[in-house]
C-alpha positions in Angstrom: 104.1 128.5 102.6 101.2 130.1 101.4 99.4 133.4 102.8 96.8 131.1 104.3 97.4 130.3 107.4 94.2 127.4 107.5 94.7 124.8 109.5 92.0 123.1 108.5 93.6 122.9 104.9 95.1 119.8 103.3 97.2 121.8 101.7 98.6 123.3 105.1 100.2 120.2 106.0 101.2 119.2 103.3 103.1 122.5 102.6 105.0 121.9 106.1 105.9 118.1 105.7 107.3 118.8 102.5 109.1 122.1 103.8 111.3 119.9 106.1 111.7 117.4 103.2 112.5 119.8 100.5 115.9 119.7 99.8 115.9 116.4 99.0 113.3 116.4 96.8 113.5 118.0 93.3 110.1 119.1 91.6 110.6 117.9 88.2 111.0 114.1 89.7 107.9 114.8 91.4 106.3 116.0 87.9 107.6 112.9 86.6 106.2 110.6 89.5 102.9 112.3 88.8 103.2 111.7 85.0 103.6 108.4 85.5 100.2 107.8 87.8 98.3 108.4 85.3 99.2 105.0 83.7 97.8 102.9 86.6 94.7 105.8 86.4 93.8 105.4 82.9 94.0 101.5 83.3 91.7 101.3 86.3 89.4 103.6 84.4 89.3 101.7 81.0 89.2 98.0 82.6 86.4 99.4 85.3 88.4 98.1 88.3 87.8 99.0 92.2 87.1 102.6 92.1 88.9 103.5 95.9 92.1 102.3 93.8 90.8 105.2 91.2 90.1 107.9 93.9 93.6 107.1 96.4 95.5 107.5 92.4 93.8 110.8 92.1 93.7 111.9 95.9 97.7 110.9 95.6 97.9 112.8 92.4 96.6 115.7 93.9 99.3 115.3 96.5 102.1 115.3 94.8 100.8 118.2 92.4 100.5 120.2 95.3 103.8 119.4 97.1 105.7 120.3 93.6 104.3 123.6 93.8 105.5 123.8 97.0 108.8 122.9 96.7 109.3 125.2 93.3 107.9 128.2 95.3 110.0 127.6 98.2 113.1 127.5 96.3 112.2 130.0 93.9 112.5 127.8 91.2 111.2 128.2 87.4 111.3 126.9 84.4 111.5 128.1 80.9 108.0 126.2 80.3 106.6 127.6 83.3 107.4 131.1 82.8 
């Protein structure tokens, strides 16, 4: 978990529910997940539809970009991109 301790952070619990989750979870499939949103994203975007659809995408996005980096960190994991 991060330095910051802020409770009034998103990213605070997120960091712990996906601390208890964690070892069943493996980053990269979470890259991929989030790879993959952005097909339903662009389509919203290009055919104008519902923009709440648009934002819980992104707001889910955001999410899952932040639980990855959670889950690498905790585990010490890299990769030879990410290096």
């Amino acid at each position: 978990m991060p330095d910051n301790q802020n409770t009034l952070s998103l990213d605070y619990y997120i960091y712990k529910f996906f601390y208890i989750w964690s070892p069943y979870i493996n980053p990269n499939f979470i890259t991929f997940i989030n790879t993959l949103l952005i097909i339903p994203i662009l389509y919203n975007l290009y055919y104008n539809l519902d923009i709440n659809i648009f934002i819980m995408l992104n707001i889910g996005r955001a999410i899952l970009d932040i639980s990855d980096g959670a889950i690498a960190r905790k585990y010490n994991m890299t990769s030879t991109f990410g290096k």
